[in-house]
C-alpha positions as CSV (number, residue, x, y, z in Angstrom):
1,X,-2.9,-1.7,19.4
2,X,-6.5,-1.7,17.6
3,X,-8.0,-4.8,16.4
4,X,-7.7,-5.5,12.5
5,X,-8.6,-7.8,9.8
6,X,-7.2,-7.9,6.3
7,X,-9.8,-8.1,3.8
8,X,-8.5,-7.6,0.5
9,X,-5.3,-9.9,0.3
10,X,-4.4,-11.9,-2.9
11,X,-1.9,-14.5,-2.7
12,X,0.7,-15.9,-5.8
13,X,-2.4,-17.8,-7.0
14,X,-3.3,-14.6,-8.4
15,X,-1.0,-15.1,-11.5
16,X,2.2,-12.5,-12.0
17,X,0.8,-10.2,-9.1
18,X,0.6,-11.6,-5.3
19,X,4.3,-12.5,-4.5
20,X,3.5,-14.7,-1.3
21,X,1.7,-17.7,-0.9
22,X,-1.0,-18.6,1.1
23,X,0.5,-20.1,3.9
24,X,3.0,-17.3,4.3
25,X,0.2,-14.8,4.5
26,X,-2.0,-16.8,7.5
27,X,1.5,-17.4,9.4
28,X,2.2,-13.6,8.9
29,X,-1.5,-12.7,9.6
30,X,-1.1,-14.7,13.1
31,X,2.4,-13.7,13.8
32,X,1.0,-9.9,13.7
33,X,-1.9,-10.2,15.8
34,X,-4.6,-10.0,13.2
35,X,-8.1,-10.8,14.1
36,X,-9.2,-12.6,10.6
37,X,-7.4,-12.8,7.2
38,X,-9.3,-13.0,3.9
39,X,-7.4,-14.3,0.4
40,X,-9.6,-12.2,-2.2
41,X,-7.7,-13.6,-5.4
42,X,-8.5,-12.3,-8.4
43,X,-12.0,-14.3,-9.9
44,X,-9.8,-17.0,-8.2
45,X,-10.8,-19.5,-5.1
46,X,-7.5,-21.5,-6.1
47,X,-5.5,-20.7,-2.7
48,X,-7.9,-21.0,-0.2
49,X,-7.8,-24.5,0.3
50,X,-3.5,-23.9,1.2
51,X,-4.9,-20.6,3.7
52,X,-7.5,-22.9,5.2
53,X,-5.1,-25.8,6.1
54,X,-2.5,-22.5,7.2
55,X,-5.1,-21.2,9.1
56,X,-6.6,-24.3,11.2
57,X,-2.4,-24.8,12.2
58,X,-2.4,-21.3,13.0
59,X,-5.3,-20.7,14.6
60,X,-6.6,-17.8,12.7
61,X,-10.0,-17.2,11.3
62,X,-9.9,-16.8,7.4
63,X,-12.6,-15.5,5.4
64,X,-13.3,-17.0,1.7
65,X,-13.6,-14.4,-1.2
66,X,-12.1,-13.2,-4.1
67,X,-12.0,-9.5,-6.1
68,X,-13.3,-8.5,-9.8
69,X,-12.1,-5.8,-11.9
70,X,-15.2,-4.0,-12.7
71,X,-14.6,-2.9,-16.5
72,X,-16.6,0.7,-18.2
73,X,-19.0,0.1,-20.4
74,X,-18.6,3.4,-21.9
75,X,-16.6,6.8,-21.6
76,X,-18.7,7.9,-18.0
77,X,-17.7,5.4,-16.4
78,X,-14.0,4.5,-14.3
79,X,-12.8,0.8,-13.4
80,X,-13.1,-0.4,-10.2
81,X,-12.6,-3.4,-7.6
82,X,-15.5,-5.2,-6.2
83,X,-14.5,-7.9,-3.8
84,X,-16.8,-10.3,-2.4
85,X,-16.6,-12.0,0.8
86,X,-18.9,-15.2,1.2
87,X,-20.9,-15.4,4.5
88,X,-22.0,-18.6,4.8
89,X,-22.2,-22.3,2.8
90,X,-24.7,-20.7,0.5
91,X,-22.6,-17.6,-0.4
92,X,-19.7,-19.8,-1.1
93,X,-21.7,-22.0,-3.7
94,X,-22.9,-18.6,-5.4
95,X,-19.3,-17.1,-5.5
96,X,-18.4,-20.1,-6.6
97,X,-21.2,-20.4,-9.8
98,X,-20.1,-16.9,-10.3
99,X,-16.4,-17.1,-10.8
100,X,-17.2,-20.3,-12.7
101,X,-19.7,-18.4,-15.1
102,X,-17.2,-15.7,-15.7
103,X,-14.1,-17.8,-16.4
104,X,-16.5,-19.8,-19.4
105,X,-17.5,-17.0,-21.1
106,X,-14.4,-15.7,-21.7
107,X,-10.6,-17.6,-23.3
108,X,-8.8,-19.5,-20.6
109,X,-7.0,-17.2,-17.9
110,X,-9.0,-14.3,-18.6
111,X,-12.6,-12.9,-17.3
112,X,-14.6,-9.9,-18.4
113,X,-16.9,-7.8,-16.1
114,X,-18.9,-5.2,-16.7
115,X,-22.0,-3.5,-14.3
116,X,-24.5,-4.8,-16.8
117,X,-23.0,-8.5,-16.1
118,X,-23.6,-8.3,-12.4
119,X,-26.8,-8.6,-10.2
120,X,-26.9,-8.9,-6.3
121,X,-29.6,-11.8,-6.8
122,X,-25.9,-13.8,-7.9
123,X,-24.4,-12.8,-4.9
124,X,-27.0,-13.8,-2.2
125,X,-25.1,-14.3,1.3
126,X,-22.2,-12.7,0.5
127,X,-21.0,-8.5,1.9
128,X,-19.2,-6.4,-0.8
129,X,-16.8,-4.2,-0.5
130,X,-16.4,-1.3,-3.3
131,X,-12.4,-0.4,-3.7
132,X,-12.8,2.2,-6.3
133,X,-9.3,4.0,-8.2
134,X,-7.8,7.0,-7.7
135,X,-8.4,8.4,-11.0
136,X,-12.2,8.2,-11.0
137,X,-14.3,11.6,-10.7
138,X,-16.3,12.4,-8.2
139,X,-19.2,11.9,-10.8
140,X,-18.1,8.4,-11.3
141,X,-17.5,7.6,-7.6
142,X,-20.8,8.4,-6.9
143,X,-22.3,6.1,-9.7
144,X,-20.2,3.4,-8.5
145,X,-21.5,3.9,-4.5
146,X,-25.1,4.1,-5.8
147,X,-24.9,1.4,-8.2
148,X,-23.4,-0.9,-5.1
149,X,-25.9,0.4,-2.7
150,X,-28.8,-0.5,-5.2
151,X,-27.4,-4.4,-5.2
152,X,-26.2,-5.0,-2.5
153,X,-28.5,-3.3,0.1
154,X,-27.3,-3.9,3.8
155,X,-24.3,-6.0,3.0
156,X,-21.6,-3.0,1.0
157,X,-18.7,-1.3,2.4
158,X,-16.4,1.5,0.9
159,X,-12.9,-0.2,1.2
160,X,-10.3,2.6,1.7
161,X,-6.6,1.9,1.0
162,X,-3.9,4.1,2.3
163,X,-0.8,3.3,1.1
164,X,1.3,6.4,2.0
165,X,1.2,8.3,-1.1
166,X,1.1,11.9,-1.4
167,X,-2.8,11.9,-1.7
168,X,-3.7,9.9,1.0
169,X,-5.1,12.6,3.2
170,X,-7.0,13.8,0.0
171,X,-8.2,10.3,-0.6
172,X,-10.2,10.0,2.3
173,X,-11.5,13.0,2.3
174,X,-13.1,11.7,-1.1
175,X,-14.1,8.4,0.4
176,X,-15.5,10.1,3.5
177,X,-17.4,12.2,1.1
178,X,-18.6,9.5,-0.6
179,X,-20.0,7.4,2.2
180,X,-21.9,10.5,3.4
181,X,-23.4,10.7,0.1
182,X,-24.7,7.0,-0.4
183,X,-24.9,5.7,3.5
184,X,-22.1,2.9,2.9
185,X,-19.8,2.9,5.6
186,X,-16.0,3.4,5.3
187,X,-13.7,0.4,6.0
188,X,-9.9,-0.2,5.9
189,X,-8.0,-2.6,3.3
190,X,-4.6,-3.3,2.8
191,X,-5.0,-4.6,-1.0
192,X,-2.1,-7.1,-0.1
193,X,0.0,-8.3,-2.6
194,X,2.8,-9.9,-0.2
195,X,3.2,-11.0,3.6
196,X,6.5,-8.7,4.4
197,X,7.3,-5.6,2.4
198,X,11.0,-7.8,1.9
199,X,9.1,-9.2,-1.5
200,X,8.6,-6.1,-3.3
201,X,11.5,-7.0,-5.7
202,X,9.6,-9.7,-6.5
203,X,6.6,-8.4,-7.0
204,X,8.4,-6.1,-9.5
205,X,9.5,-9.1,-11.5
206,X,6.7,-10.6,-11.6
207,X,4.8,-7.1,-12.7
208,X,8.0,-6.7,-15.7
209,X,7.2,-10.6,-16.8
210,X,3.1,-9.9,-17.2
211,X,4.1,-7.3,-19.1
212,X,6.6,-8.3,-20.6
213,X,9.1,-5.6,-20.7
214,X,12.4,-5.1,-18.9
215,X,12.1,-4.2,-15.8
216,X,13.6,-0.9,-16.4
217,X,10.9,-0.4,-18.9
218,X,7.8,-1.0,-16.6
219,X,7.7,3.0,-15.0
220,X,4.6,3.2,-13.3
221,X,3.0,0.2,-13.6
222,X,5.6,-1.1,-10.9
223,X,3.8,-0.2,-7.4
224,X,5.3,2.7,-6.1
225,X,6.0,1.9,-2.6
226,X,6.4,-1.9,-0.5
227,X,3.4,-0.6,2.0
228,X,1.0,-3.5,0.1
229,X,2.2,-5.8,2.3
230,X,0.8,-7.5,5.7
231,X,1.5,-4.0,7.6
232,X,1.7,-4.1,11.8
233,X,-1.0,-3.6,14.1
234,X,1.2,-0.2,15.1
235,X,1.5,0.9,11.6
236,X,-2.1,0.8,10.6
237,X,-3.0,2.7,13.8
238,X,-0.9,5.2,12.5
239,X,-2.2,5.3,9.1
240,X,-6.2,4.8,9.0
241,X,-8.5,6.2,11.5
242,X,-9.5,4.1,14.3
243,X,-13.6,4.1,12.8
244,X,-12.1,2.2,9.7
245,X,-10.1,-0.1,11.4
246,X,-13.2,-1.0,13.4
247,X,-15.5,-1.4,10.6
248,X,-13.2,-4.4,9.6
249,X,-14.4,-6.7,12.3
250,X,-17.9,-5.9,11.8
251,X,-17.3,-7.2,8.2
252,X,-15.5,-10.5,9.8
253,X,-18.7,-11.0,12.6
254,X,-21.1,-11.5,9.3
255,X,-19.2,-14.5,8.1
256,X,-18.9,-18.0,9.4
257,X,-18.2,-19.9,6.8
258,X,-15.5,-22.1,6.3
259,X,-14.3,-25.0,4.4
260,X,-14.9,-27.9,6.9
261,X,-18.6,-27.4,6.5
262,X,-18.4,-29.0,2.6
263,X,-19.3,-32.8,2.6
264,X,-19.2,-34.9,-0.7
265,X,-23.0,-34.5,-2.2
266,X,-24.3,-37.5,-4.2
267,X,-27.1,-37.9,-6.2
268,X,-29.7,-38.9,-4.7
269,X,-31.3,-40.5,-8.0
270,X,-28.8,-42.9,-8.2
271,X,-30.8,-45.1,-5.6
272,X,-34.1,-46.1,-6.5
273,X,-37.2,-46.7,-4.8
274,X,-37.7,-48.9,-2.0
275,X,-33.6,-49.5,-1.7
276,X,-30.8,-48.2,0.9
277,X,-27.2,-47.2,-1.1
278,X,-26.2,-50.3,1.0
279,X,-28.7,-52.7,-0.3
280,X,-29.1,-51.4,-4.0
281,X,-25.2,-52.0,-4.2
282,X,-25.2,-55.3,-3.1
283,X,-27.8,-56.1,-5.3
284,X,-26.2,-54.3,-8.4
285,X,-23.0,-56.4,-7.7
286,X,-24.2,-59.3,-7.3
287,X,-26.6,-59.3,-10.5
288,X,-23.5,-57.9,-12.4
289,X,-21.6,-61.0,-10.8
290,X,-23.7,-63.6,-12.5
291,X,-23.9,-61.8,-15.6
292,X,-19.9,-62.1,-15.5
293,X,-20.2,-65.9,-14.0
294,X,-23.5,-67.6,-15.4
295,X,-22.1,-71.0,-14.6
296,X,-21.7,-70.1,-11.1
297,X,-19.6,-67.5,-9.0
298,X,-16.3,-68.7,-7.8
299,X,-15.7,-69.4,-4.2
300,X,-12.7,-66.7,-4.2
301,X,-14.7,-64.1,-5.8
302,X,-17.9,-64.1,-3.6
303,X,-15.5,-63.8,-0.5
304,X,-13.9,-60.8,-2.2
305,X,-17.1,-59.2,-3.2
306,X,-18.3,-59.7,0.5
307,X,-15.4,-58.1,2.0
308,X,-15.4,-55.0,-0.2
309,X,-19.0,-54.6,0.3
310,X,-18.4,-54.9,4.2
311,X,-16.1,-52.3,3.8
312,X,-17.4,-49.9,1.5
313,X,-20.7,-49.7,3.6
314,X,-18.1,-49.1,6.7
315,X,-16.3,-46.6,4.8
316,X,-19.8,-45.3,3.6
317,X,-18.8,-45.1,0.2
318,X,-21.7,-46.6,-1.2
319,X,-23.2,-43.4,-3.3
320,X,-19.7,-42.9,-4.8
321,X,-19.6,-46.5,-5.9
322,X,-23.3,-46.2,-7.2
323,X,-22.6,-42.9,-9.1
324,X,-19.8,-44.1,-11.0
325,X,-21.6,-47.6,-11.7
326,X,-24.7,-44.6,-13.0
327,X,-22.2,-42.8,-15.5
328,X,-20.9,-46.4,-16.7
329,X,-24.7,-47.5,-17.4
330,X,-25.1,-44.3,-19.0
331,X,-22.1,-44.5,-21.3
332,X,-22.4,-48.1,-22.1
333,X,-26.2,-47.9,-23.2
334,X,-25.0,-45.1,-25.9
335,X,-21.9,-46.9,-27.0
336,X,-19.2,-44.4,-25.3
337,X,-16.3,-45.8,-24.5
338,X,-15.8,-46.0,-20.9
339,X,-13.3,-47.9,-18.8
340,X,-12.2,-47.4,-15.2
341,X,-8.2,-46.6,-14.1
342,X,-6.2,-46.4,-11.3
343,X,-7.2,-48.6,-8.2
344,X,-10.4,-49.4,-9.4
345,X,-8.7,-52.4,-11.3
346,X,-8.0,-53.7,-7.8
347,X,-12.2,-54.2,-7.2
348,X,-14.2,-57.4,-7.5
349,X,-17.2,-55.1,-7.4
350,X,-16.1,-52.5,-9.2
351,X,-15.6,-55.7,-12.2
352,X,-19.5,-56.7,-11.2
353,X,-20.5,-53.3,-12.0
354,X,-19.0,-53.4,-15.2
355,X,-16.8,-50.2,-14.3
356,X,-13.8,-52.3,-15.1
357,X,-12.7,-55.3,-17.2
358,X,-10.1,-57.0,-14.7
359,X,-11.3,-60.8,-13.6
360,X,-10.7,-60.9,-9.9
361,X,-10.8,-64.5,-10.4
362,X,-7.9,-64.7,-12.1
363,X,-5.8,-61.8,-10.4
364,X,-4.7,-61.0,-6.6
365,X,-6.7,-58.1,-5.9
366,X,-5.4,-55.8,-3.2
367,X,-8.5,-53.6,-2.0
């Protein structure tokens, strides 16, 4: 059986279109013998953090991405797919500012596209894969593999889907055609929208309710067959040809990213000159702490603030602590109301710091 990685695979966090969930695809994914498994939800990183968890249990390697509907600007041009695939920590912070500057500029739960809205100076350390339609002309096919071949230089495949329709054989002939034309190279997707093919009467429903019609309304905009599901090792070697399902772990060697590289990132402002987070914090609580006690601090109340500074610094929380005591100084010096919730009530420091308005010195506080 060949070697295989799914690379275009959207999960139910892609709204009223992927009819399995994250977890259900990695376990599926393993349980088949794939290589690597990417969730590519639509201008979406919502399920990955479910996949990763999956994955890690599973022990299956899981690529981060997600896929764009590329919308015409004007009668020459077709629609097409562009998913994107980070590589590394620094492609995953430019997906992310991508996605994030897309979803903004548009109403909530919607995105628009277009080729004038997309550069691959955006998309640094991250590989492409075009997945154009069916419909398009050869004239626009070709605009679409130069246009990615322009931007994306050295890091752009042709993603071919086969899902046993009629024009398969025809479709990769175009796509072979194609990829002689521009120099990007061919490689296999599934376009996944569920982990076994069992789920395609769900996926119908779930087409009929984004639509809204019945479903014996929706003709063809209901997928035509089950084959977008997580298909066998056996099945794809009978489908795609063997160069394709190759090309997929090339894609997979070019990324090494995953989530347990991302770390909390404070401020480093927040600390000035000459102090430690440590020693700035014990100084900020304790001037805050005879600001709130002039006459003296209570006995009980400089044994709590020395415990939760012991332990914060053990914990090394002390840049979390210092950025929220930054916002409150912020807000309080331009009059905005600001109060801290939650456990935070439950901190003689946090009290010093002004961050909340609960006297330790006359409550049991549970740290």
């Amino acid at each position: 059986l060949p070697a295989y990685a799914e690379l275009r695979c959207i999960s139910n966090f892609t709204f009223l279109r992927g009819a399995s969930r994250p977890e259900e695809l990695v376990e599926r994914a393993k349980a088949l013998g794939y290589s690597a498994l990417a969730i590519t939800d639509e201008c979406s990183l919502a399920g990955i953090v479910r996949a990763h968890v999956a994955a890690r249990q599973q022990g299956l390697t899981l690529l981060l991405g997600a896929q764009f509907c590329i919308q015409p600007r004007d009668a020459g041009e077709a629609p097409f797919t562009l998913v994107v695939l980070a590589q590394n920590l620094n492609g995953y912070g430019n997906l992310c500012q991508f996605i994030t500057k897309l979803r903004r500029a548009s109403d909530k739960g919607t995105y628009h596209l277009d080729l004038g809205c997309i550069t691959g100076q955006e998309l640094q350390d991250c590989l492409v894969l075009l997945c154009p339609e069916r419909k398009a002309t050869d004239a626009q096919l070709e605009a679409m593999g130069r246009w990615t071949l322009t931007h994306f230089t050295g890091r752009c495949w042709i993603g071919v889907d086969l899902v046993r329709r009629l024009d398969d054989e025809l479709w990769l002939y175009r796509m072979r055609a194609l990829s002689a034309l521009t120099a990007v190279p061919l490689v296999a997707v599934g376009d996944v929208h569920m982990h076994v093919r069992s789920r395609k009467p769900l996926q119908d429903v779930l087409t009929a309710t984004r639509m809204g019609k019945p479903l014996t309304e929706c003709g063809y905009a209901l997928q035509r067959s089950a084959e977008r599901h997580l298909r066998s090792r056996l099945r794809l070697a009978q489908t795609f040809p063997a160069e394709l399902l190759a090309q997929t772990l090339a894609v997979v060697a070019r990324c090494s990213f995953s989530l347990d590289e991302l770390q909390y990132q404070y401020p480093d402002e927040v600390v000035p000159a000459g102090h430690t987070a440590a020693s700035y914090l014990r100084q900020a609580s304790y001037d805050g702490a005879h600001r709130r006690w002039p006459a003296g601090i209570p006995e009980k109340v400089q044994r709590q603030i020395a415990y939760e500074l012991d332990l914060i610094c053990e914990l090394k929380y002390e840049q979390y602590f210092l950025t929220v005591y930054d916002i409150v100084v912020f807000a309080r010096s331009r009059g905005i109301l600001c109060q801290g919730r939650g456990s935070a009530a439950n901190s003689a420091v946090c009290y010093c710091l002004g961050v909340t308005e609960v006297d330790p010195d006359r409550t049991a506080v549970l740290f």
